[in-house]
LOVEX-682721 format. One record per residue (C-alpha): x, y, z. Coordinates in steps of 0.1 Angstrom, whole numbers, plus 5000, padded with zeros to 4 digits. Example, Ala and Ser with C-alpha at 12.3 -4.5 7.8 and 13.67 -1.06 7.14 Angstrom:
2
rec x->5123 y->4955 z->5078
rec x->5137 y->4989 z->5071
END
This chain:
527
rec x->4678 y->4953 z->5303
rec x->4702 y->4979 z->5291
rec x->4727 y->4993 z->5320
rec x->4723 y->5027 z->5312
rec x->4701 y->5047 z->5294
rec x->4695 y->5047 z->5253
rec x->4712 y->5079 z->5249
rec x->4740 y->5071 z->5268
rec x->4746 y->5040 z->5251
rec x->4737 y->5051 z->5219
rec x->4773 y->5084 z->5228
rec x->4795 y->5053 z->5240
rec x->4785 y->5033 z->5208
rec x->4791 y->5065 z->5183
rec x->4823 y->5075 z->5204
rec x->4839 y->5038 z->5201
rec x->4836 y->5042 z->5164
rec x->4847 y->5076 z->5160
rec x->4877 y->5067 z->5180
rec x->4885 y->5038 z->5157
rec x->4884 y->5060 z->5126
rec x->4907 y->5085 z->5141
rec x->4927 y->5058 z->5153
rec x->4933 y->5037 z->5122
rec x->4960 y->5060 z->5105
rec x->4975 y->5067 z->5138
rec x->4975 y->5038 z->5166
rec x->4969 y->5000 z->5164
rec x->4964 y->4997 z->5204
rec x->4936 y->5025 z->5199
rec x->4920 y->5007 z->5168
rec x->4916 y->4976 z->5194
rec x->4908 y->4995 z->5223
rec x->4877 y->5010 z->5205
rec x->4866 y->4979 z->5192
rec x->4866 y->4964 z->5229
rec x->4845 y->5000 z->5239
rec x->4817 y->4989 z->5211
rec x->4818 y->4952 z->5224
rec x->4814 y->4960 z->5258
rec x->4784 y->4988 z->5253
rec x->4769 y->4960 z->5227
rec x->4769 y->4935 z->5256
rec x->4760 y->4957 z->5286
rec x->4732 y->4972 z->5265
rec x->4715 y->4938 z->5259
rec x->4682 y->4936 z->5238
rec x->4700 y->4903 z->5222
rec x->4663 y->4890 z->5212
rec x->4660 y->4918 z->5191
rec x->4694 y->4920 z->5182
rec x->4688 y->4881 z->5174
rec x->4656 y->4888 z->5153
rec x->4679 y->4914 z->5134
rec x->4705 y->4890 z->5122
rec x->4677 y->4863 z->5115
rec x->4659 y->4888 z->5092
rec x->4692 y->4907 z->5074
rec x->4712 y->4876 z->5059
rec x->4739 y->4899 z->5045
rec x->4754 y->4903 z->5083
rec x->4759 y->4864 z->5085
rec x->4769 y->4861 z->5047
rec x->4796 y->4885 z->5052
rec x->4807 y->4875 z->5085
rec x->4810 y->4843 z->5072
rec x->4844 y->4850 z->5053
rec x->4861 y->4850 z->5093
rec x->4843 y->4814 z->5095
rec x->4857 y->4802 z->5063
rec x->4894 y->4812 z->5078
rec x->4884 y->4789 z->5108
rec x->4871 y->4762 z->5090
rec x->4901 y->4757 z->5067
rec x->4921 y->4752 z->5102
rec x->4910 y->4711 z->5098
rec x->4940 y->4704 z->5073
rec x->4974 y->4700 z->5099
rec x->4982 y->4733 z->5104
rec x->5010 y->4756 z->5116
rec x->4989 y->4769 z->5143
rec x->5009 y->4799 z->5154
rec x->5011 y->4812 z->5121
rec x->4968 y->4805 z->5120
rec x->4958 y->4822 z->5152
rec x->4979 y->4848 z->5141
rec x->4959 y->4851 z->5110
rec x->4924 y->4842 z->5127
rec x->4934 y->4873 z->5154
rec x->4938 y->4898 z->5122
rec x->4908 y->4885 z->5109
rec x->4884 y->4895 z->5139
rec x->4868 y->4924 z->5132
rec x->4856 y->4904 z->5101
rec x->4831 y->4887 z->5122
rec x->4828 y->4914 z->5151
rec x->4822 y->4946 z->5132
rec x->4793 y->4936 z->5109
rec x->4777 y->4921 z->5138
rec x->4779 y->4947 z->5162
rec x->4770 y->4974 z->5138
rec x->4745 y->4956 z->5119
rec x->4726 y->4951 z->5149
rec x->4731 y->4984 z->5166
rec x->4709 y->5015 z->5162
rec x->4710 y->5028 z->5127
rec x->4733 y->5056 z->5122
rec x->4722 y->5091 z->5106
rec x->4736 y->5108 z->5080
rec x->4751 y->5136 z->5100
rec x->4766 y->5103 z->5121
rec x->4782 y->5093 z->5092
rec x->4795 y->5125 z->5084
rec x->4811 y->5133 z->5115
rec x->4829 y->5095 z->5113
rec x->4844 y->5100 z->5084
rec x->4854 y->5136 z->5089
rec x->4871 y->5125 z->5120
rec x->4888 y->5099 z->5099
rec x->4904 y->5124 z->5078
rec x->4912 y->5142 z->5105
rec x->4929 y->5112 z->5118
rec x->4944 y->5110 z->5084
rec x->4956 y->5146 z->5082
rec x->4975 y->5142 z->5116
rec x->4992 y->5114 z->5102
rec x->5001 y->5130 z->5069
rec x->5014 y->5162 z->5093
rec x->5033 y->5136 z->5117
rec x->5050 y->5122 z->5084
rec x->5059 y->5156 z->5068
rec x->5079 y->5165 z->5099
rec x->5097 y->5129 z->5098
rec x->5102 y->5141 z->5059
rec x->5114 y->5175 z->5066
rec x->5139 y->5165 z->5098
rec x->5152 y->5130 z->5090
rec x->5177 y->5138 z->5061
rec x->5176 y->5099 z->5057
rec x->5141 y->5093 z->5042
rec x->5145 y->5087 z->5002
rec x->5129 y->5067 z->4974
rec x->5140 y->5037 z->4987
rec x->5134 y->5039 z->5026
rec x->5103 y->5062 z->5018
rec x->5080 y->5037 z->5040
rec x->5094 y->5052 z->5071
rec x->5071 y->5087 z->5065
rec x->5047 y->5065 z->5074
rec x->5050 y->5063 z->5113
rec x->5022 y->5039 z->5127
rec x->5011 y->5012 z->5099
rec x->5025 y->5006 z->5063
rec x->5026 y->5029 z->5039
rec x->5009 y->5013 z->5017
rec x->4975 y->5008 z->5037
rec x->4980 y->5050 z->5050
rec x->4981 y->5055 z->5010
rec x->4948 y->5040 z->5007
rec x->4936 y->5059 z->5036
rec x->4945 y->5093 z->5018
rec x->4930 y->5087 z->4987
rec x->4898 y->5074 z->5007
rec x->4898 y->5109 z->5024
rec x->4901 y->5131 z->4993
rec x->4870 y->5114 z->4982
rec x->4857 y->5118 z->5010
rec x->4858 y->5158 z->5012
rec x->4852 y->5162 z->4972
rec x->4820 y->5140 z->4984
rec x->4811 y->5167 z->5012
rec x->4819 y->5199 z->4988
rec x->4803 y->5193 z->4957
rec x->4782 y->5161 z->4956
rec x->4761 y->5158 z->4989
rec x->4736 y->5187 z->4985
rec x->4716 y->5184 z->5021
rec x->4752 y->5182 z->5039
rec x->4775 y->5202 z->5025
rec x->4805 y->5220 z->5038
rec x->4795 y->5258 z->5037
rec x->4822 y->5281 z->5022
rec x->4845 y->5283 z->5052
rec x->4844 y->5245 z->5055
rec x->4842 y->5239 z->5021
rec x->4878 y->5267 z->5017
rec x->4894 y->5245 z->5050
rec x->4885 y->5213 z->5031
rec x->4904 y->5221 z->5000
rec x->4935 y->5228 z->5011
rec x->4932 y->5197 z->5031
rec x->4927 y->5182 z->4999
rec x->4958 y->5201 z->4981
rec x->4978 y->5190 z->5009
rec x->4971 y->5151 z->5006
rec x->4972 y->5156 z->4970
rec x->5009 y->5166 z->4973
rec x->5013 y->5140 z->5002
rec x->5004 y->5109 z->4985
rec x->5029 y->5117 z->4960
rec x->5054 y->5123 z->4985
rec x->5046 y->5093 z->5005
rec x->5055 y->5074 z->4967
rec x->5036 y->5044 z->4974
rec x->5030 y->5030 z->4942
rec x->5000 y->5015 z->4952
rec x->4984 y->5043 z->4967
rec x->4987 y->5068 z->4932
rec x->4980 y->5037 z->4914
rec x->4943 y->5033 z->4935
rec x->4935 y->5071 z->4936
rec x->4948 y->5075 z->4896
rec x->4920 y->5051 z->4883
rec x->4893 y->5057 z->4904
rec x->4898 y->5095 z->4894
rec x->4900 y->5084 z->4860
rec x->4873 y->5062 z->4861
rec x->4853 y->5091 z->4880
rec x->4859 y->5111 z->4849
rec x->4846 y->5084 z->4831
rec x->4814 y->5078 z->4843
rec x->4807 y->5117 z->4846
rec x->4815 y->5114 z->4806
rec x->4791 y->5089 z->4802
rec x->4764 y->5098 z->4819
rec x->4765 y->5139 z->4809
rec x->4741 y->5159 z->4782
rec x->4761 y->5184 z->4762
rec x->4777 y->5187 z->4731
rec x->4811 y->5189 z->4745
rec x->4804 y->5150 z->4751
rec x->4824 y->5135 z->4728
rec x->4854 y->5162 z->4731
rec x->4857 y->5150 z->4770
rec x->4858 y->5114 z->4758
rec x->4889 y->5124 z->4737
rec x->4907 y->5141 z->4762
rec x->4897 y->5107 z->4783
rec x->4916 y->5092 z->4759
rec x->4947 y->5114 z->4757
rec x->4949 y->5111 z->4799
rec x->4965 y->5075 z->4800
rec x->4990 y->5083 z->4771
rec x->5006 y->5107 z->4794
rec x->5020 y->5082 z->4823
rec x->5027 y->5061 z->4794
rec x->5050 y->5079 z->4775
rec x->5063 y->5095 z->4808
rec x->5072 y->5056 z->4819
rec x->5087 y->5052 z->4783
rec x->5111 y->5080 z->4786
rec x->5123 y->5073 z->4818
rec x->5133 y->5035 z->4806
rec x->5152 y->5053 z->4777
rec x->5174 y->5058 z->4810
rec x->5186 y->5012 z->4805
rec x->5181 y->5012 z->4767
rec x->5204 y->5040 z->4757
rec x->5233 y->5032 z->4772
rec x->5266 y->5042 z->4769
rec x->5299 y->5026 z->4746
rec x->5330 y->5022 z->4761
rec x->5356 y->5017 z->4739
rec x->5383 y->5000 z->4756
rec x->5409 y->5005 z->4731
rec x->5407 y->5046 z->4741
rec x->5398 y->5040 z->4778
rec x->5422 y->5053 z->4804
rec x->5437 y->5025 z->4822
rec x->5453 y->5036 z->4857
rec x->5434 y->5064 z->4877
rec x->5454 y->5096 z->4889
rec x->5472 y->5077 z->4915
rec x->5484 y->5050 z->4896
rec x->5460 y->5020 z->4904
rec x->5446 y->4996 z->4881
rec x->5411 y->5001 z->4866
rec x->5390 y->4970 z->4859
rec x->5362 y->4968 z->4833
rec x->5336 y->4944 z->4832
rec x->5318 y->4957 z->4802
rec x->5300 y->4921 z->4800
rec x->5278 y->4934 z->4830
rec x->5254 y->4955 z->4820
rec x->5237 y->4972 z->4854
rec x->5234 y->5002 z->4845
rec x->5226 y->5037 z->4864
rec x->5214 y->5069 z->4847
rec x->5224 y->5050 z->4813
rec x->5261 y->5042 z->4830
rec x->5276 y->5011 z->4829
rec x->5282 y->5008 z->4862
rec x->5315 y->4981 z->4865
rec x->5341 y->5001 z->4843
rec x->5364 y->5026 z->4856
rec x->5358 y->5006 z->4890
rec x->5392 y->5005 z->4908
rec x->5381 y->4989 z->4944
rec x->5417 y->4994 z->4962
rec x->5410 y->5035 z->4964
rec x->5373 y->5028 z->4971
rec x->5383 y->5008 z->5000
rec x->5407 y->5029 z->5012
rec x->5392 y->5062 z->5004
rec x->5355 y->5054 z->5016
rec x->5373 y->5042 z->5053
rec x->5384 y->5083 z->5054
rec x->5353 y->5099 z->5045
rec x->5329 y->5074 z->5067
rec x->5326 y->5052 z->5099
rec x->5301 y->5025 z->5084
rec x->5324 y->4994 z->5073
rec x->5330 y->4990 z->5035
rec x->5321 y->4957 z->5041
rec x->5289 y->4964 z->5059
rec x->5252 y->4966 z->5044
rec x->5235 y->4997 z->5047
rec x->5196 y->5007 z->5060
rec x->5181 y->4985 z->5033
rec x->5203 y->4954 z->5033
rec x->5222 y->4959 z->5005
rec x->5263 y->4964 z->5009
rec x->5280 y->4997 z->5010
rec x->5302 y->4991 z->4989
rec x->5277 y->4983 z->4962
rec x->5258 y->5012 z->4968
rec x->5285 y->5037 z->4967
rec x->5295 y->5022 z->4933
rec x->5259 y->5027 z->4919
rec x->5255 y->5065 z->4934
rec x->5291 y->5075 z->4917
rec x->5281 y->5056 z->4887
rec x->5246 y->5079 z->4882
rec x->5268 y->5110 z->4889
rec x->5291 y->5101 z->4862
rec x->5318 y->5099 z->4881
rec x->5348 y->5070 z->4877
rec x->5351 y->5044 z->4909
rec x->5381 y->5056 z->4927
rec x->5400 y->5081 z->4949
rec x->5386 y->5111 z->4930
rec x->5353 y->5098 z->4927
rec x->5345 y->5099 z->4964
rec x->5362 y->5127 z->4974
rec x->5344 y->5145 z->4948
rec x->5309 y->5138 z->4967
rec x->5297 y->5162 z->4995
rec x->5297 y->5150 z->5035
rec x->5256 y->5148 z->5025
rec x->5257 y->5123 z->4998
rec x->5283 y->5101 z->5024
rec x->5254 y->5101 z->5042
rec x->5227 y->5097 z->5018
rec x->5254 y->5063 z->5004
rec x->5252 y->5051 z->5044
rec x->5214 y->5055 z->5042
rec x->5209 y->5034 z->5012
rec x->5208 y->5059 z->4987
rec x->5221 y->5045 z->4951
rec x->5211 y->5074 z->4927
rec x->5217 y->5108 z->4933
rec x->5185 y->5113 z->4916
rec x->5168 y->5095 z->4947
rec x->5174 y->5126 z->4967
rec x->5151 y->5147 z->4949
rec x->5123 y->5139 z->4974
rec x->5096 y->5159 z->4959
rec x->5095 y->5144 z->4925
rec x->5076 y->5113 z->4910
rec x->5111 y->5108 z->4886
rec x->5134 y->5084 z->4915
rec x->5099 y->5065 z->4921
rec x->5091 y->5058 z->4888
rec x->5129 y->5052 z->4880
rec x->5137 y->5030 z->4908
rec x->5101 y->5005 z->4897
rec x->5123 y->5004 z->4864
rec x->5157 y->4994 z->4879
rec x->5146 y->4970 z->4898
rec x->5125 y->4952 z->4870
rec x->5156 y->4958 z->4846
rec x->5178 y->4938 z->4870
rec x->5152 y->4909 z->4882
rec x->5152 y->4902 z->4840
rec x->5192 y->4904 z->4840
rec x->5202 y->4884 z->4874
rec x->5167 y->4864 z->4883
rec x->5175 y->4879 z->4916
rec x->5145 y->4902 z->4932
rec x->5157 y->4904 z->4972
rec x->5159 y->4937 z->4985
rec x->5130 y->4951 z->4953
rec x->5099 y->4957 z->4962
rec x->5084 y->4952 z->4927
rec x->5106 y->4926 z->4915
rec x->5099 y->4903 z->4945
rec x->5059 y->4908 z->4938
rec x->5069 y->4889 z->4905
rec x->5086 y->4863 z->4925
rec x->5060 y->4860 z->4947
rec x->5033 y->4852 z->4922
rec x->5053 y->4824 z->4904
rec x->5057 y->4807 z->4934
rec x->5019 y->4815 z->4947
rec x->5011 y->4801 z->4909
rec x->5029 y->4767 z->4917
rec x->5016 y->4766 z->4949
rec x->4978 y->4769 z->4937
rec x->4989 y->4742 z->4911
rec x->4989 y->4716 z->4937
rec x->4961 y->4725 z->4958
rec x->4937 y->4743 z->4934
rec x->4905 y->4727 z->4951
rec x->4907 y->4729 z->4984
rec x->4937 y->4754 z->4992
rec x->4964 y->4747 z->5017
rec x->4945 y->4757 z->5048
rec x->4947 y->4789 z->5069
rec x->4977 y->4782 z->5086
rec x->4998 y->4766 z->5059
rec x->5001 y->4794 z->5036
rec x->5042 y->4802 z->5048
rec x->5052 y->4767 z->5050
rec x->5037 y->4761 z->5014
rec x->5057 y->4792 z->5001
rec x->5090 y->4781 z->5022
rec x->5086 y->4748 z->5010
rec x->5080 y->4761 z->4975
rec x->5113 y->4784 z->4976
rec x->5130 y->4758 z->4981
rec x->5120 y->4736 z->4956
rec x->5118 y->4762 z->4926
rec x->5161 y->4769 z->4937
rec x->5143 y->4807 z->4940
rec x->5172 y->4834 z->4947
rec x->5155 y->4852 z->4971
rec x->5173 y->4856 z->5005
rec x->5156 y->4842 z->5031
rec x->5145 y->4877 z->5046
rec x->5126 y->4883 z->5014
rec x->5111 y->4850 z->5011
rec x->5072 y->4864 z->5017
rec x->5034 y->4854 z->5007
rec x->5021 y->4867 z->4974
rec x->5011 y->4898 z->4979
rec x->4980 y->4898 z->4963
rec x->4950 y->4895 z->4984
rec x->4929 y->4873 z->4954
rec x->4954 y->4846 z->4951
rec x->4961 y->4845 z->4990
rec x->4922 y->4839 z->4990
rec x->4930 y->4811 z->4966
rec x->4959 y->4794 z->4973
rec x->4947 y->4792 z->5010
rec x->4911 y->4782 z->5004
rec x->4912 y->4767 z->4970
rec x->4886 y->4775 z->4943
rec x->4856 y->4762 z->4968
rec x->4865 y->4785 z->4996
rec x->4876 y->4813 z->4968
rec x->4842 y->4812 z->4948
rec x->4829 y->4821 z->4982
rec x->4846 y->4846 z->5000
rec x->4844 y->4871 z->4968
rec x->4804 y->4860 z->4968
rec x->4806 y->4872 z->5004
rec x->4824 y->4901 z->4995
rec x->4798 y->4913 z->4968
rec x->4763 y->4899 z->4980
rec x->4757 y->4921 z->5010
rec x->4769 y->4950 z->4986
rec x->4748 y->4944 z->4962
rec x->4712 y->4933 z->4984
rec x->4716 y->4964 z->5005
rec x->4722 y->4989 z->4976
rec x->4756 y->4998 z->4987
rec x->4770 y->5008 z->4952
rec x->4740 y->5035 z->4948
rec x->4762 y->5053 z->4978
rec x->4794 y->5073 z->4965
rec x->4815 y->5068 z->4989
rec x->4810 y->5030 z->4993
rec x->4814 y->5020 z->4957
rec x->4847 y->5048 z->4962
rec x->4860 y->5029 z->4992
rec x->4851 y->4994 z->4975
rec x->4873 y->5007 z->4942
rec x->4897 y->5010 z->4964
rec x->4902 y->4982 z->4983
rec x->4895 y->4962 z->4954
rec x->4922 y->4974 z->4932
rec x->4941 y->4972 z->4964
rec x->4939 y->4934 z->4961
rec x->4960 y->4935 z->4931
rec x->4993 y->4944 z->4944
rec x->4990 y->4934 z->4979
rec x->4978 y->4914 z->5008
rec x->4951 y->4940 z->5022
rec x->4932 y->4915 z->5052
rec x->4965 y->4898 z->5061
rec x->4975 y->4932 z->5085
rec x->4952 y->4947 z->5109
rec x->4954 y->4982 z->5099
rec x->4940 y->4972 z->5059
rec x->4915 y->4944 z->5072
rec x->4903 y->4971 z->5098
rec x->4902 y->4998 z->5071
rec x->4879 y->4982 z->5048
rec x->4856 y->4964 z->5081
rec x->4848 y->4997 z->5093
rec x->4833 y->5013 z->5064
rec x->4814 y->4984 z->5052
rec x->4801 y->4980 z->5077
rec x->4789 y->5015 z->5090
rec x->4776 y->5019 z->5048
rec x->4759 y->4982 z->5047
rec x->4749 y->4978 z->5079
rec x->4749 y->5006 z->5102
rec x->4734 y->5040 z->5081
rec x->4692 y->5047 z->5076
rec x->4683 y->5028 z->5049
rec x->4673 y->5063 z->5033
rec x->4704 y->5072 z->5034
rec x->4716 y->5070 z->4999
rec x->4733 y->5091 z->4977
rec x->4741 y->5082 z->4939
rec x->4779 y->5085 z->4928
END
């Protein structure tokens, strides 16, 4: 017998999950703490025969919930079991979400609506929270950009504001029987504009990766399926649309192609003070097209840098790399020569921005795609001429799939179990001589051959069944905004490990299971 009354129970249960949505971008202890309000209204509401009888009759709930099971039963193998309840914690909402939604009263479409407007809203707060970290932390730059996101990683928030701009272009000009009116629908675009210009600012690679193609993809489909003799001019300019990035990518790498002679028969060999330059002409790191070692005289940089900062020469800045290396780089993209001159030719700023991690000046053009596409470049151009990747994001996500590849060599049938997926990769460093420091020594960063590796092809074959069944029995890709979200997390899988944190296993949970589970089954709107 319920405890209260169905209305009230049915407020608690919509409360809990608007306060999840709202929460996701923004607080981890309030994702948990409104998962705990649906438990506890699910349990004090009772009706578990019928709630029984529901799961009995709708197979999907148990077939999807059966990807947290799979997690527990690869624990037989001898595990390490701190790192596996770890993992099997994350994992929760996996089993509890579908259940507890799936067997809950249906939600409406205006339900739905308000979730996910609250989730942008959520979202919006976030982005607002980040732009004043952007505007007042002189210290944020392409490569420390991850701390604009201030709650969960940047990489998941990026997903979170491409979901949302699909969301309100789904309210404004698709849904007919629930769309904004003017003032909402004027409010709703310059939300829109605004997270437009965020996600680039927030530079996750991922995130303008994800919301690129699913646009373009969009664009696609709406090419496909519309009647008009403008048809084939549209596919054209479909066609045109990816040449652009491309050649924008091949310009910028012109940057480590073209790079400069030095002819050391006419090079100046003392600075103004009378020092010694070295040249090391044989190394070719490069900045801006710079050689980077020649005209390097590290007596006056010593010296010098000690009178225009307080952080050791010796030290490592924000982002683990050493000062001394990044001042080099930063007065090698400004074209200016490695000595006394050199660095007092910089402003007290760029001191700064050197202390902070900053190795181009480039990089302190915050507002522009160039540093983020740049720095991807760099750090690939150097993992091919050292074999080193610590400290680069991309670099390392090619180190990490070798090793993941070795790895799944060995135990391609049955994986390595839930809670041996780090000791496999340290033991795998190790034995592959891998130059990664320690520090950088992570999984693989790709959620499909984490599946693998950890579950081998058995356990694989079934989690993406899992994934896709429900999906597809319950109609889910006839709904827009699912088979948006499901793009998304999808693609997501590529570059990194989306269910190994709580806020991207959460993310994806939520929504699934509110479009799969949880909405009136004549609630369905064609993308």
């Amino acid at each position: 017998m319920p405890l209260f009354s169905q209305t009230i129970h049915r407020n608690i249960y919509l409360f809990g999950l608007l306060l999840l949505v709202f929460s996701l971008p923004l607080s981890m202890f309030g994702t948990s703490f409104s998962q705990l309000i649906i438990l506890g209204n699910w349990i004090l509401e009772g009706k578990f025969r019928e709630k029984l009888k529901i799961l009995k009759s709708n197979k999907s709930i148990l077939i999807f919930a059966s990807i947290f099971f799979i997690h527990a039963l690869w624990l037989l193998p001898p595990q390490d079991y701190s790192y596996a309840y770890n993992d099997l914690k994350i994992k929760v909402p996996l089993l509890v979400l579908p259940v507890l939604i799936g067997t809950s009263n249906y939600l409406s479409a205006k339900n739905i609506k308000l979730i996910l407007i609250v989730f942008v809203s959520g979202v919006l707060l976030a982005s607002l929270i980040s732009l004043f970290r952007f505007l007042f932390y002189s210290s944020i730059n392409v490569t420390n950009y991850r701390e604009l996101s201030v709650f969960i990683s940047h990489i998941r928030f990026s997903l979170m504001v491409a979901f949302s701009l699909f969301i309100l272009l789904y309210y404004c000009f698709i849904n007919r029987e629930l769309k904004f009116n003017n003032v909402h629908k004027f409010i709703a675009i310059l939300i829109s504009l605004w997270l437009i210009v965020f996600l680039f600012l927030l530079k996750s690679l991922t995130g303008l990766i994800v919301f690129s193609v699913i646009v373009y993809l969009s664009m696609v489909y709406r090419a496909i399926i519309i009647k008009s003799y403008f048809k084939w001019l549209y596919f054209f300019i479909l066609l045109i649309i990816p040449a652009l990035p491309i050649y924008y990518v091949y310009a910028v790498s012109k940057k480590f192609t073209n790079i400069e002679i030095i002819d050391l028969s006419k090079a100046d060999t003392l600075t103004l003070s009378g020092n010694k330059y070295l040249f090391d002409v044989s190394n070719k790191s490069v900045e801006n097209g710079k050689l980077v070692w020649v005209y390097y005289c590290p007596i006056e940089l010593k010296s010098e840098w000690r009178k225009r900062s307080k952080v050791l020469f010796e030290s490592k800045d924000i982002n683990g790399n050493e000062v001394q290396y990044t001042l080099v780089r930063y007065l090698t993209s400004k074209g200016l020569r490695k000595d006394s001159v050199g660095i007092w030719s910089l402003k007290n700023e760029e001191i700064k921005a050197i202390e902070s991690g900053v190795a181009n000046y480039t990089f302190l053009e915050k507002w522009k795609v160039y540093p983020l596409v740049y720095n991807a470049l760099w750090e690939l151009y150097e993992y091919k001429k050292t074999g080193n990747a610590s400290g680069h994001s991309l670099a390392q996500r090619i180190e990490y799939l070798k090793t993941a590849k070795e790895i799944i060599k060995e135990h391609f049938w049955l994986g390595v179990g839930t809670g041996n997926v780090r000791i496999a990769f340290d033991k795998k460093y190790i034995e592959m001589n891998s130059l990664l420091e320690n520090e950088w020594r992570l999984r693989a960063h790709n959620q499909l051959v984490t599946f693998l590796l950890t579950f081998g092809i058995f356990g694989f074959i079934w989690l993406i069944f899992a994934l896709f069944y429900p999906a597809i029995k319950e109609k889910g890709f006839n709904d827009f905004l699912f088979t948006i979200l499901f793009l998304i997390i999808i693609i997501s899988f590529i570059n990194e490990d989306t269910f190994e944190t709580q806020a991207g296993v959460t993310f994806f949970i939520i929504f699934y299971s509110v479009f799969i589970f949880g909405k009136e089954k004549q609630y369905i709107v064609k993308p």
